[in-house]
C-alpha positions as CSV (number, residue, x, y, z in Angstrom):
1,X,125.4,82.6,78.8
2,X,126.9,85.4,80.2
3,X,124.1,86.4,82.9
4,X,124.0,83.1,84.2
5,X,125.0,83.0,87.5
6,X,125.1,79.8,89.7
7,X,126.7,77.8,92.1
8,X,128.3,75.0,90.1
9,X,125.1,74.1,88.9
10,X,124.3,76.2,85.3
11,X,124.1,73.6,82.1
12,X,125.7,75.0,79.3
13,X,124.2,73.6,76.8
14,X,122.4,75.1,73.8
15,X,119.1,74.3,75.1
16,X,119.4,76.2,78.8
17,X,121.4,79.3,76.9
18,X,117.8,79.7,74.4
19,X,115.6,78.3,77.4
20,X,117.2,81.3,79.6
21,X,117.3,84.0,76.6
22,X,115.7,84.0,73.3
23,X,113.1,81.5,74.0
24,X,112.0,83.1,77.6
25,X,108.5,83.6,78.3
26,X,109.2,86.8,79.6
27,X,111.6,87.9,76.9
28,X,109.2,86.7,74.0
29,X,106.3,88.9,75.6
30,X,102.9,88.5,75.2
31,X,103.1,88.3,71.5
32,X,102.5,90.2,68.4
33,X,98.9,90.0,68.4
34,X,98.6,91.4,72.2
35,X,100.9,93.9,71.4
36,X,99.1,95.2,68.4
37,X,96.0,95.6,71.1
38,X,98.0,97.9,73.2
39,X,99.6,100.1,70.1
40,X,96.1,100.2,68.9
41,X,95.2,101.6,72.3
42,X,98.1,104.4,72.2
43,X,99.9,102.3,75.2
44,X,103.4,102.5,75.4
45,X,105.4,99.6,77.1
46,X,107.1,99.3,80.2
47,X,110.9,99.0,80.0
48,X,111.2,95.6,82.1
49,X,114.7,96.2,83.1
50,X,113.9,99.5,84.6
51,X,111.2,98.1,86.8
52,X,112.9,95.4,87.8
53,X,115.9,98.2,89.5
54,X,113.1,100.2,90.5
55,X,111.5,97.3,92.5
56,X,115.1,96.5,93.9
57,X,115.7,99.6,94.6
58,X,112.5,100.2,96.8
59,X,113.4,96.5,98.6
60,X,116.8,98.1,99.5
61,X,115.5,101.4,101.1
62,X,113.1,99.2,103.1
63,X,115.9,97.4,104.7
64,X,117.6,100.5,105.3
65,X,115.2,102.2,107.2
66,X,114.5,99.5,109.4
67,X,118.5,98.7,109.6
68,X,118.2,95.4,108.3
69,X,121.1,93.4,106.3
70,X,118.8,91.7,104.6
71,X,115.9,89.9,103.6
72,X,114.9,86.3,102.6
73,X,111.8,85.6,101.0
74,X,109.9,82.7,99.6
75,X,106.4,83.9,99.5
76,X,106.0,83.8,95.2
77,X,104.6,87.2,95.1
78,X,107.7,88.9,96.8
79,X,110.1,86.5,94.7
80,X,108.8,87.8,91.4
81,X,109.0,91.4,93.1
82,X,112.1,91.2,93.9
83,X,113.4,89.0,90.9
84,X,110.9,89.3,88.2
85,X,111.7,85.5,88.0
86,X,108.8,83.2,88.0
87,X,108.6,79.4,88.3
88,X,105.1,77.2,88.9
89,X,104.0,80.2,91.1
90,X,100.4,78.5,92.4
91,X,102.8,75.3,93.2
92,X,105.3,76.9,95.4
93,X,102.9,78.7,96.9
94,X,102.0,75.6,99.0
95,X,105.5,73.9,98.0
96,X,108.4,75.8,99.8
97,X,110.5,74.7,97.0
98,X,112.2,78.1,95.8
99,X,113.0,81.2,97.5
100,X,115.8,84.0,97.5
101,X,117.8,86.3,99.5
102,X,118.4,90.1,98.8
103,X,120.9,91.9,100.6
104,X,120.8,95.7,101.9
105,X,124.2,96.1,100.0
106,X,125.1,92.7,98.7
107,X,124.3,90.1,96.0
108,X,120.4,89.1,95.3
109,X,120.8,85.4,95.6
110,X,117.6,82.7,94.4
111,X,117.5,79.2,95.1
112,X,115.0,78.0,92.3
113,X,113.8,74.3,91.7
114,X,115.6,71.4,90.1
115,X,117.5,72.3,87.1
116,X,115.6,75.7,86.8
117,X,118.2,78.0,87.1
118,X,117.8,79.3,83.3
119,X,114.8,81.1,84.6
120,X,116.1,83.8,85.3
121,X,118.9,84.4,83.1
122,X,116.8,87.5,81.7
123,X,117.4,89.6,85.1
124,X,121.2,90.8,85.8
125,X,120.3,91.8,88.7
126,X,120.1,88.1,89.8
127,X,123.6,87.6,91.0
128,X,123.8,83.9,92.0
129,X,121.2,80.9,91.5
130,X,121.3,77.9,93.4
131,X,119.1,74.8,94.0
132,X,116.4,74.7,96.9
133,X,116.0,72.6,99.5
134,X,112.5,71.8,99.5
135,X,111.3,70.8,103.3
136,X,108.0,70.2,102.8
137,X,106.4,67.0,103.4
138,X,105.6,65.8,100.1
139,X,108.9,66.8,98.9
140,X,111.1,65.5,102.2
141,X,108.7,62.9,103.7
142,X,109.9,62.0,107.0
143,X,113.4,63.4,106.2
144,X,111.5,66.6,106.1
145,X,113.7,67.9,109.4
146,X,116.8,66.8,107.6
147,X,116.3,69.6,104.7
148,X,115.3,72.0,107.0
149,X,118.6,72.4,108.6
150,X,120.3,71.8,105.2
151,X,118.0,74.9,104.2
152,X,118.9,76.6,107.5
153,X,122.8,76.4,107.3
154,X,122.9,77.1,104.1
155,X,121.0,80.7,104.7
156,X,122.9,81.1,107.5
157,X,126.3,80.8,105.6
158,X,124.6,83.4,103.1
159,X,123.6,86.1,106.2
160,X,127.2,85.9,107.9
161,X,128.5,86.3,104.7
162,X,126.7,89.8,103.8
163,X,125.4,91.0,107.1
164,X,128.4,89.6,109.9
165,X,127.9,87.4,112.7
166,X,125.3,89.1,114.0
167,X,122.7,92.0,113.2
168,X,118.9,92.1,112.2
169,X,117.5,90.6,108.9
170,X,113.8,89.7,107.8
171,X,111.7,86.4,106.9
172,X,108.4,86.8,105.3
173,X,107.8,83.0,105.9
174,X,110.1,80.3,105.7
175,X,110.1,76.4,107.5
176,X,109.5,77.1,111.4
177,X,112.7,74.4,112.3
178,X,115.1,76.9,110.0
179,X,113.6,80.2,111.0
180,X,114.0,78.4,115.4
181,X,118.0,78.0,113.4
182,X,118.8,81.5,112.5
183,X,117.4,82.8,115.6
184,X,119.2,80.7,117.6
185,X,122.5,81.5,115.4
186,X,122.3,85.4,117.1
187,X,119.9,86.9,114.4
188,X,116.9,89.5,114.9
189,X,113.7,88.3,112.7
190,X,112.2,91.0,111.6
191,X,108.7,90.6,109.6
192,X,109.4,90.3,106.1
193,X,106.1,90.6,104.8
194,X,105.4,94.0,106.4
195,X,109.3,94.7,104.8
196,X,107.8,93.9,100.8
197,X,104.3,95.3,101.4
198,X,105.7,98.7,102.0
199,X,108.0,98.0,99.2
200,X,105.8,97.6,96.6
201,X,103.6,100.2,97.8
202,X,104.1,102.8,95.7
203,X,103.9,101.9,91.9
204,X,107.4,103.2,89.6
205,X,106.8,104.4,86.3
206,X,107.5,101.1,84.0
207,X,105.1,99.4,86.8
208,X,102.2,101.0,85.7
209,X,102.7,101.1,82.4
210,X,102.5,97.5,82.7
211,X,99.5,97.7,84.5
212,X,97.6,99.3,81.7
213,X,98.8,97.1,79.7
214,X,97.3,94.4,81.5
215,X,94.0,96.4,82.1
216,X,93.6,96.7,78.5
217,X,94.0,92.9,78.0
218,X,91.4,92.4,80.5
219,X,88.9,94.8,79.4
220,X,89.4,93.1,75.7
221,X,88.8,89.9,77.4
222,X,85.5,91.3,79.4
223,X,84.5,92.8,76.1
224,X,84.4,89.2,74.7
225,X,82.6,88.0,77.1
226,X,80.0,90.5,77.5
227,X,79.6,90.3,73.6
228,X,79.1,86.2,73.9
229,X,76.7,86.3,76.5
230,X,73.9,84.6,76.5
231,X,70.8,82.9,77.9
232,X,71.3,79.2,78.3
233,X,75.4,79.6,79.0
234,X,76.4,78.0,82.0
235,X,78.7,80.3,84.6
236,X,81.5,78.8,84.5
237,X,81.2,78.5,80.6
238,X,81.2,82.3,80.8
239,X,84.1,82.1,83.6
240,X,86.4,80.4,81.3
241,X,86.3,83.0,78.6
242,X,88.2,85.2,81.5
243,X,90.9,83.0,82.2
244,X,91.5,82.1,78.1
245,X,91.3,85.7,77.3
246,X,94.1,86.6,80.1
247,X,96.5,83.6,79.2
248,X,96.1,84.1,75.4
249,X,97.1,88.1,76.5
250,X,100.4,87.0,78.3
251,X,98.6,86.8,82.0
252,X,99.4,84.5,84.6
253,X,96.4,82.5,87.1
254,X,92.9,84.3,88.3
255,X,92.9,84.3,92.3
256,X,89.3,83.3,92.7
257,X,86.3,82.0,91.1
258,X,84.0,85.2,92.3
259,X,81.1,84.5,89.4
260,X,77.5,84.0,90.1
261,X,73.8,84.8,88.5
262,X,70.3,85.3,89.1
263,X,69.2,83.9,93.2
264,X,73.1,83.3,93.6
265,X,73.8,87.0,93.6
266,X,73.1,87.5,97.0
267,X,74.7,86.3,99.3
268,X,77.8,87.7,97.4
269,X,81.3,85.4,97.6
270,X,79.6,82.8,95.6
271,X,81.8,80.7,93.2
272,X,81.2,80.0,89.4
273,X,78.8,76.7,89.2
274,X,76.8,74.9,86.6
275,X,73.8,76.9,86.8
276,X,72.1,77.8,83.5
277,X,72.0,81.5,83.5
278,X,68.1,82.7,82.5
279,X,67.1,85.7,80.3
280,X,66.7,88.4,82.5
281,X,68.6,88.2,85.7
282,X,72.1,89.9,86.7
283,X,75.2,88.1,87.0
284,X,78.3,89.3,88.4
285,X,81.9,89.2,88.7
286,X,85.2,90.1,90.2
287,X,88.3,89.5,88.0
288,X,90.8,88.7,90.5
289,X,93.2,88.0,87.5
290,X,97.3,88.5,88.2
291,X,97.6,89.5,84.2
292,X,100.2,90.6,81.4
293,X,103.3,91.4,83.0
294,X,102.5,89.8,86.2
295,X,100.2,92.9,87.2
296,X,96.8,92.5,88.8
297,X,93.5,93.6,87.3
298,X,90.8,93.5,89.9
299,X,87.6,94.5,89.0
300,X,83.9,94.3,89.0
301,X,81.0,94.4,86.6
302,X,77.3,93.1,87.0
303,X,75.7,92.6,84.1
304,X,71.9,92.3,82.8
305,X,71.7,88.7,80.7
306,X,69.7,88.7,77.8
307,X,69.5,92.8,77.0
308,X,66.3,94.6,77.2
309,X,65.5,96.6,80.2
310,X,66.1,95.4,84.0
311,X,63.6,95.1,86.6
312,X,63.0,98.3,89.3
313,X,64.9,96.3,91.8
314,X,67.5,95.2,89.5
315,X,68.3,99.5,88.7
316,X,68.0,100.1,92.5
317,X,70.3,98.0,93.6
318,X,72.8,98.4,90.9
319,X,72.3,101.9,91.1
320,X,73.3,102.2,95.0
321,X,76.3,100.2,94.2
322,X,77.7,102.6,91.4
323,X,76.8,105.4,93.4
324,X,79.1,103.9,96.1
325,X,82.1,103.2,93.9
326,X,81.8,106.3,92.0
327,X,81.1,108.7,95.0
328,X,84.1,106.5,97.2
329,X,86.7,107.1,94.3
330,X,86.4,111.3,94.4
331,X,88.7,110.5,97.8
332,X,91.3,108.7,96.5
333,X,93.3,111.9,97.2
334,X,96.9,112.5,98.2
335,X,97.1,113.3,102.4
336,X,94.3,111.5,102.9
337,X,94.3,109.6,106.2
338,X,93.1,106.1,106.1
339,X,90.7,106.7,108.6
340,X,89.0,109.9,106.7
341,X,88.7,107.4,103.5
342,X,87.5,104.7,105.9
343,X,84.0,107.1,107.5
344,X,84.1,109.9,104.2
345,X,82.6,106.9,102.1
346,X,78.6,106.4,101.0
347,X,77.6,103.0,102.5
348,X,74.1,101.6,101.4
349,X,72.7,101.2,105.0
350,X,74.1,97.7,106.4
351,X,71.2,97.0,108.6
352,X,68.9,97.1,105.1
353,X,71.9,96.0,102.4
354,X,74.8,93.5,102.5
355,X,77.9,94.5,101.6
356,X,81.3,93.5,100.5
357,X,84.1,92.5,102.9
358,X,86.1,96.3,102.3
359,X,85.5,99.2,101.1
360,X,89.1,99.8,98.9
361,X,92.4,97.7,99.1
362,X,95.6,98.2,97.2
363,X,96.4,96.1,94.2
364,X,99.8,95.5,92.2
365,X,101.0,91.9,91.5
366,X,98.0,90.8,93.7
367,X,95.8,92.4,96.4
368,X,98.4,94.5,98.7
369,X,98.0,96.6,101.4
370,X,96.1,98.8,102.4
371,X,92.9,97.6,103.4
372,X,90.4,100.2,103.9
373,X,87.8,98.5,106.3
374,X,84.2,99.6,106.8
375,X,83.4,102.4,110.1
376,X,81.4,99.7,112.1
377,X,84.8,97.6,111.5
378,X,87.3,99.7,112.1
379,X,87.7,99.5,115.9
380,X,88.2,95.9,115.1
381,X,90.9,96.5,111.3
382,X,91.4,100.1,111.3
383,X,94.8,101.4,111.3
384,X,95.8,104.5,109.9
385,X,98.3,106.5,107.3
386,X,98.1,108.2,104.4
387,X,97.3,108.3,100.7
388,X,100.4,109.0,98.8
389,X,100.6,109.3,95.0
390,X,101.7,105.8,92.8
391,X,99.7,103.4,95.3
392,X,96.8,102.2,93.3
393,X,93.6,100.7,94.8
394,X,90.8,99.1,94.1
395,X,87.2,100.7,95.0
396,X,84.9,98.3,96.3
397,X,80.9,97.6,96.7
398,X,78.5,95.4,96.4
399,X,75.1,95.6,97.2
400,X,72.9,92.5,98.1
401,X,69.2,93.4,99.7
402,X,68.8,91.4,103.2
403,X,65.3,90.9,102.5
404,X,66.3,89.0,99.3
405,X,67.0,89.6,95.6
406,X,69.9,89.6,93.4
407,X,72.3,91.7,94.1
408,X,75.2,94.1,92.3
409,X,78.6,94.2,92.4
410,X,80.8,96.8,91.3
411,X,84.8,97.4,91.5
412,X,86.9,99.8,89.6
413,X,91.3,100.1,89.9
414,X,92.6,103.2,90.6
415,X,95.6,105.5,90.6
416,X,96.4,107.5,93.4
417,X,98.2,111.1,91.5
418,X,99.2,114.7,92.7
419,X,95.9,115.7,91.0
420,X,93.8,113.1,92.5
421,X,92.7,109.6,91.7
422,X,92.8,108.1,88.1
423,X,90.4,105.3,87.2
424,X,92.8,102.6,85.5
425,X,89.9,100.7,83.6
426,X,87.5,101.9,81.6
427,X,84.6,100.2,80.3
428,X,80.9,100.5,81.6
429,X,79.7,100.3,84.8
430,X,75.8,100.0,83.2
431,X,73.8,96.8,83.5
432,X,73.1,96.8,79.6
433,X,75.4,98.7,76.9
């Protein structure tokens, strides 16, 4: 196994050398029949290995502009970034059980869970794995403090080593006793998550080709489910089609459970239930699914159950709420100041329509910054910069009359180019197709 890198701990055996390699999840893909999808759809695939420099690449300039020696991070999301290793990610996302360390000029160090260290054999660019110290409660119990400081000094050995005895490093989240440790050893804590936000910002090349890759699985999987709907399903019998769909297409987890029809429409937020969808009333969605190659797909339909022709406030509100995402995309332009986006858009009037939380966020491996905030809200969120080309964002709006009624979602992803924005998905926004 000649890209396994550890710290005394790597098994040779046959087993971890095909776990770590040949037998990968990420090197075996999301499989021939997925992959005959995208060739069918003229996609090309993203080289992995390029994507995974390109992503280290924009970590390191981050730290460089900000002077930093370092970063250590343990939020899931900025571990796959920065490793394209993954391991249980919903688990460790409330299990501090795995984390890693990436240096401004140095080695890219994880710490991965019991014996998992052949996870990320596929990445080179992983130069040492070692085992965490897991501090949390149910994995310490009242020795929890104990493995804290074992987590602490070890880090600290790690910074002296590729910053010095002193200097300025960032922490996106980490135990508060070992993050109190590393201060106290001389260290300035910068903020981490800020540090990978602005990282994965702006999208490489290979990045978005895996996100149309993923977009295509997820509109197959929405064209499967559109094409099985029927009065009489229940939501959530609808809602699981999603999440097989992604998984059998090589994605990952869905973030939420945003599914709801007929009266529970309006008030949006709603998550998927029993309720017998009827003949004749909307139902609506937001994907919310981290997909194929670990890229996010976040959109929206709202859909007419049962075909034949929807009702004159069905078509109104539906129709204000594509008017919003279509009208609000034209300003996905380069140079555009957040603030401009924020009061350019077309909002159905608040005081008459409820409305959706924002009006556009970024998207990548989840929802990312920016968050674009409505103009009666941004006194309160706003903060401004500018539209740059390779961020992609989501377009936002929902539509849910205060005096009642079901209401209409709608959400499309979007590329930010030199030319001007790029909608990523494609299928209908239309009630009935």
């Amino acid at each position: 196994m000649s890209s396994m890198r550890s710290a005394g701990l790597a098994d040779v055996s046959p087993e971890f050398a095909a776990a770590g390699h040949e037998l990968h999840h990420i090197n075996l893909g999301p499989g021939d029949a997925v992959l005959k999808e995208y060739a069918d759809a003229g996609l090309t695939l993203p080289d992995l290995q390029a994507m995974r420099e390109y992503r280290l690449g924009r970590i390191r300039k981050q730290l460089h502009k900000r002077g930093l020696g370092g970063i250590l991070v343990m939020d899931p999301m900025n571990i796959r970034y920065a490793t394209d290793a993954t391991n249980m990610q919903i688990w460790v996302m409330h299990n501090a059980a795995r984390y890693a360390w990436v240096s401004a000029e140095g080695p890219v160090i994880l710490w991965d869970f019991h014996e998992c260290e052949f996870l990320s054999s596929h990445n080179p660019l992983v130069t040492e794995v070692r085992p965490a110290h897991g501090s949390t409660f149910f994995l310490a119990g009242p020795r929890h403090e104990e493995h804290a400081r074992k987590f602490a000094h070890e880090i600290l050995d790690v910074i002296r080593s590729t910053v010095g005895e002193s200097g300025a490093i960032a922490i996106d989240q980490c135990p508060y006793l070992a993050h109190k440790m590393i201060e106290e050893a001389g260290y300035q804590v910068e903020n981490g998550q800020e540090v990978m936000e602005m990282a994965r910002l702006i999208k490489g090349a290979d990045e978005l080709l895996a996100m149309r890759c993923a977009v295509n699985s997820c509109e197959n999987t929405m064209a499967e489910m559109r094409a099985a709907l029927t009065p009489g399903m229940t939501e959530r019998e609808l809602w699981a089609m999603l999440h097989a769909g992604n998984i059998r297409r090589g994605g990952e987890w869905i973030e939420t459970q945003i599914i709801a029809s007929g009266p529970r429409t309006n008030p949006w937020m709603q998550e998927a239930s029993s309720r017998v969808m009827q003949s004749g009333e909307l139902v609506g969605y937001d994907t919310d699914l981290v997909g194929a190659y670990g890229m996010m797909v976040d959109i929206s339909r709202t859909w007419l159950i049962g075909g034949g022709t929807p009702n004159s406030a069905q078509q109104h509100v539906h129709a204000l709420a594509k008017e919003a995402v279509e009208t609000n995309m034209a300003l996905l332009t380069p140079g555009r100041t957040f603030r401009d986006l924020a009061f350019d858009t077309f909002v159905p009037p608040p005081d008459e329509y409820r409305h959706y939380c924002v009006q556009f966020h970024g998207v990548g491996q989840c929802d990312e910054y920016p968050e674009i905030p409505f103009p009666h809200a941004w006194d309160e969120w706003g903060y401004d910069a500018e539209l740059e080309p390779g961020m992609v964002l989501t377009v936002e709006s929902y539509v849910g009359p205060r005096n009642g009624g079901e209401g209409a979602k709608l959400e499309m992803q979007v590329l930010v180019t030199e030319d001007g924005p790029e909608r990523l998905d494609y299928s209908s926004l239309e009630l009935v197709v």
